[in-house]
C-alpha positions in Angstrom: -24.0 12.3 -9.9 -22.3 11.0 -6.6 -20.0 7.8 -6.9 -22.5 5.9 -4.7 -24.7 5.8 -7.7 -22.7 5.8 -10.6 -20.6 3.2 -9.0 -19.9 -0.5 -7.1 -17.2 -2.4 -5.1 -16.0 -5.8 -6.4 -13.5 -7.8 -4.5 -11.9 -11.6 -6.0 -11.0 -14.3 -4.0 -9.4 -17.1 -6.0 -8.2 -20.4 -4.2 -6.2 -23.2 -6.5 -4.6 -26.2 -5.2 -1.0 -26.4 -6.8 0.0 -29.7 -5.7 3.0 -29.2 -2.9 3.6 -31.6 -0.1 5.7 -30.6 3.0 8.0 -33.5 3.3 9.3 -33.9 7.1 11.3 -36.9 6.6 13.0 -35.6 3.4 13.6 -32.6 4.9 15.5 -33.6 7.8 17.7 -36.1 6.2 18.5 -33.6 3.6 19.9 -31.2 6.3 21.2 -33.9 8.6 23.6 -34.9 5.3 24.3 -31.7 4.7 25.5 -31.2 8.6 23.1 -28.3 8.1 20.0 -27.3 10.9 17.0 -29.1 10.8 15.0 -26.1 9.8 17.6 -24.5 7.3 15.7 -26.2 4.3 12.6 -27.5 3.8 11.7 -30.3 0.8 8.2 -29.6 -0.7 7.0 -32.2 -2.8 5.5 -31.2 -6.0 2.9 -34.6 -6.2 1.3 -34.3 -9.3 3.1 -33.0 -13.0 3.0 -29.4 -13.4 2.1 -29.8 -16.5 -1.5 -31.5 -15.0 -2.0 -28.1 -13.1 -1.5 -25.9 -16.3 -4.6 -25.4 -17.9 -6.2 -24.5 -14.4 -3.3 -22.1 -13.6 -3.5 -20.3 -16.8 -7.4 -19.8 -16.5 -7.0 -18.5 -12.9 -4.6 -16.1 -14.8 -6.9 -15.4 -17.4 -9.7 -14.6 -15.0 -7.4 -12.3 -12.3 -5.9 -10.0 -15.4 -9.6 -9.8 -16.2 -10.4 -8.0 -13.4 -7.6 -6.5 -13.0 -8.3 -4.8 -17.1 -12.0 -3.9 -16.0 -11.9 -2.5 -13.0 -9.4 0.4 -10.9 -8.0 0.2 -7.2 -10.4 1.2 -4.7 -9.2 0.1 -1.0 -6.0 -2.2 -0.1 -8.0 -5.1 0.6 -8.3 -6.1 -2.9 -11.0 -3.8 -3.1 -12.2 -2.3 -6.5 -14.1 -0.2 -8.6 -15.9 -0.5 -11.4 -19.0 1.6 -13.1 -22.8 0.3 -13.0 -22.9 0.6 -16.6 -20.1 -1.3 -17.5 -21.1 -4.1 -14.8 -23.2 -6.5 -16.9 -20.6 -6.4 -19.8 -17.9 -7.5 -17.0 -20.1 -9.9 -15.6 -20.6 -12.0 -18.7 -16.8 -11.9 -19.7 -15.9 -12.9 -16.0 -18.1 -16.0 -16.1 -17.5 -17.4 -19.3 -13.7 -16.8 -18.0 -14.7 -18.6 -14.6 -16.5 -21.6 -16.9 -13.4 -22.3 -18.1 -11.6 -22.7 -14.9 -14.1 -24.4 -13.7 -14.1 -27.1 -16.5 -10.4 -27.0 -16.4 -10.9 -28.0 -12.6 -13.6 -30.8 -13.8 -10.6 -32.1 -16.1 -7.9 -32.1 -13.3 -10.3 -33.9 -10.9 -12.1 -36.7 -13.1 -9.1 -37.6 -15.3 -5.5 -35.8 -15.0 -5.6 -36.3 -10.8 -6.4 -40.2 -11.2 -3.7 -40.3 -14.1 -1.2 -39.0 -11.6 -1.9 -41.1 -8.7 -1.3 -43.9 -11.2 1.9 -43.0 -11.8 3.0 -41.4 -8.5 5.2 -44.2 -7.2 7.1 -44.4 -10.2 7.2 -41.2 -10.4 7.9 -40.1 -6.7 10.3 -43.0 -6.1 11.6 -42.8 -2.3 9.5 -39.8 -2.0 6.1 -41.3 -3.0 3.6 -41.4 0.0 0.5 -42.8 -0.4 -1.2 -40.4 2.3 0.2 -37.3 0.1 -2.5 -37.9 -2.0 -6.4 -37.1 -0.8 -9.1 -38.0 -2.7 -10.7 -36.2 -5.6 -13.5 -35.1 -3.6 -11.3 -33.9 -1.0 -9.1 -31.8 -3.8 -12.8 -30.3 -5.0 -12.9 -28.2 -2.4 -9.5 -26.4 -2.8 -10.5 -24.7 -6.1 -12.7 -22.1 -6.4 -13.2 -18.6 -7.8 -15.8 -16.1 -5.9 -16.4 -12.4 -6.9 -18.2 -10.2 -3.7 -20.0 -7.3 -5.2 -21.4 -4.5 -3.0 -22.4 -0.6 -3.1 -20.2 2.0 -2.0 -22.0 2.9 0.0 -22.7 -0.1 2.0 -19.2 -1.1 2.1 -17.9 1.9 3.6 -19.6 3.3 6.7 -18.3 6.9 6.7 -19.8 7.2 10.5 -17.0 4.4 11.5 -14.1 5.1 9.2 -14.0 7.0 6.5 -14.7 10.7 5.6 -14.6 13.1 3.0 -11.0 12.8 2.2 -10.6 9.7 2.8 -13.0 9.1 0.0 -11.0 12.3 -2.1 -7.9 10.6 -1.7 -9.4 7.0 -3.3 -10.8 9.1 -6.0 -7.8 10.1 -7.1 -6.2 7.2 -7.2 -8.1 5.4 -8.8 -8.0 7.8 -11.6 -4.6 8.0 -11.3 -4.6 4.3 -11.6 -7.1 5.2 -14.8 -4.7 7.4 -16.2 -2.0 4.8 -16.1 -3.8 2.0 -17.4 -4.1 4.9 -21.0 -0.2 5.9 -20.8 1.4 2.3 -20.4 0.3 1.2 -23.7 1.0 4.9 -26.0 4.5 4.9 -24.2 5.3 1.5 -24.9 3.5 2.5 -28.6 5.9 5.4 -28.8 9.0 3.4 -27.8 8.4 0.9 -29.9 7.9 2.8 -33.2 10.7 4.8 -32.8 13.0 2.8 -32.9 13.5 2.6 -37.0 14.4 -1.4 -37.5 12.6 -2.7 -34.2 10.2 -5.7 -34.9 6.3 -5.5 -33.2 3.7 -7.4 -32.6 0.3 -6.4 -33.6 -0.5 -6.3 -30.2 1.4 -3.4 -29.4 -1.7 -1.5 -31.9 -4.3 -4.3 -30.5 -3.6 -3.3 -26.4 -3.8 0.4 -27.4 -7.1 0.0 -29.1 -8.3 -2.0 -26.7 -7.4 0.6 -23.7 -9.0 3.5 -26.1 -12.3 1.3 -26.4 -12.3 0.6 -22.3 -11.6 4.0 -21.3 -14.7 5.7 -21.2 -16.3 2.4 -18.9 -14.3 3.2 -16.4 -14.2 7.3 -16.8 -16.3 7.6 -13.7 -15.3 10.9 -12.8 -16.2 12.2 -15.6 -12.6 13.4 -16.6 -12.9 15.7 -19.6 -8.9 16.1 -19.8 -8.5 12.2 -19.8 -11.7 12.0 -22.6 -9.7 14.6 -24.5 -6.7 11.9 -24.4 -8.7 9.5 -25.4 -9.8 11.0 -28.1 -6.7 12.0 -29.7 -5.4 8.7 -29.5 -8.9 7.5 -31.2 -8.9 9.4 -34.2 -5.1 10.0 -34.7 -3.3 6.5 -34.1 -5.9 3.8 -33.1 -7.3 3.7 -36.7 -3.6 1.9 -38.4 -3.0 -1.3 -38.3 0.8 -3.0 -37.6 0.9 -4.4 -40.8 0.6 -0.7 -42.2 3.0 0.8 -39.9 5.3 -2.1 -40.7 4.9 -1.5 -44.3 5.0 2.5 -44.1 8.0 3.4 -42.8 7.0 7.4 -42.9 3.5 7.0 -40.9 5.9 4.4 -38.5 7.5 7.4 -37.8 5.1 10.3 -37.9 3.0 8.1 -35.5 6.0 7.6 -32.9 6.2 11.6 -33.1 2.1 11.7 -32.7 2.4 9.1 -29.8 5.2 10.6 -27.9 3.5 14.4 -28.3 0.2 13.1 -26.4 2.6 11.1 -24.6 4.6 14.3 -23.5 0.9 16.0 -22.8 -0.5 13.4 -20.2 2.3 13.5 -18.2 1.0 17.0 -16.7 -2.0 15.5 -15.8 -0.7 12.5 -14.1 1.4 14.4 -12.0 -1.7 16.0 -10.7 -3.1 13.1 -9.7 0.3 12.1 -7.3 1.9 10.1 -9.7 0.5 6.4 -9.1 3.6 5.0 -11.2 3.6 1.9 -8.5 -0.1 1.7 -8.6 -1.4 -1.9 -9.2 -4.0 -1.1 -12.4 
């Protein structure tokens, strides 16, 4: 089955106001003491606590590595890929993740925002200008989270642009990119574990697992070398727990032997696909 059907496009756009202020009159004075150029340094105000901003920075965060874990790179325009069959699990994660940006935005606007333009002059000092600060309604605008979905095949004309191996050379990286996203975790596994008195989290096990369980939703090419993999992984490693391998010092270290063995297999594969050891994943 071709990758226009078995496949779609997604592409995130994520605005967040973070609360800076170009300062002209700071600036210049700061340079003018320091017998420095006027535009050697610039003074950007940060208006409102970080601490304020927090909650809607880390749920940006939490929604951006979301996509980043579900999907593979597709084009350099933020472009990328992800299976139809996996799309309505995606979706549900990505908006229960995009509810609570949103309500950390409803927070920020309603309460924390009017909190800080209470305290701004004290806090400010010399710096404090009123005009720094726009309204709430203004600020509204400024955050926002928007995911484009399309077809392959709508978003790339092959008449205009693209052509066979154009579309080849995307392929394989993204399963390059797929391939990576399965070694990361088992080398960092195998690393780990080897090392007799070294102290883990159980997310080392938990991120492994995780990648095992999320392979095959993004397998789109069908890749019965990386399934294989996958597999091994599955029923040789995935199935003890940190706590055990803590405990056990013998499976600790027949499973850094298993690890680094499948470890030492994939890279083969890899290779074949050009490497991708810089590709975003």
């Amino acid at each position: 089955m071709s990758i226009q059907k078995t496949c779609m496009v997604l592409n995130l756009q994520m605005s967040c106001w973070l609360g800076y202020r170009f300062d002209r009159g700071a600036s210049e004075k700061l340079t003018d003491e320091a017998s420095a150029v006027r535009d050697s340094a610039r003074v950007n105000k940060h208006i409102v606590p970080k601490e304020f901003l927090q909650p809607i920075v880390t749920a940006r965060g939490s929604v951006q590595t979301h996509f980043y874990l579900k999907t593979l790179p597709w084009k350099d325009n933020g472009d990328r890929l992800i299976m139809r069959t996996g799309f309505m699990s995606f979706i549900e994660e990505h908006q229960e993740l995009v509810a609570k940006f949103d309500a950390a935005v409803q927070q920020f606007l309603t309460h924390d925002y009017l909190v800080a333009q209470d305290q701004a002059q004290f806090r400010m000092g010399t710096l404090f200008n009123p005009s720094d600060y726009p309204t709430a309604n203004e600020l509204k605008h400024k955050f926002g989270i928007n995911l484009d979905i399309d077809s392959i095949a709508k978003a790339y004309d092959f008449r205009l642009s693209d052509n066979e191996e154009a579309m080849q050379t995307r392929v394989t990286q993204a399963m390059g990119a797929l391939w990576k996203k399965l070694a990361d975790p088992l080398e960092r596994y195998a690393e780990k574990l080897a090392e007799p008195d070294a102290i883990f989290r159980d997310s080392l096990v938990g991120n492994l697992r995780e990648m095992v369980e999320l392979i095959p939703s993004l397998n789109f090419n069908d890749d019965p070398d990386l399934e294989a993999i996958r597999v091994q992984i599955e029923q040789n490693i995935a199935g003890w727990d940190a706590k055990d391998l803590r405990d056990n010092k013998d499976a600790r270290k027949q499973m850094a032997k298993t690890a680094q063995d499948i470890m030492d297999s994939m890279r083969g594969f890899m290779t074949a696909m050009g490497g991708n050891d810089d590709a975003s994943v």
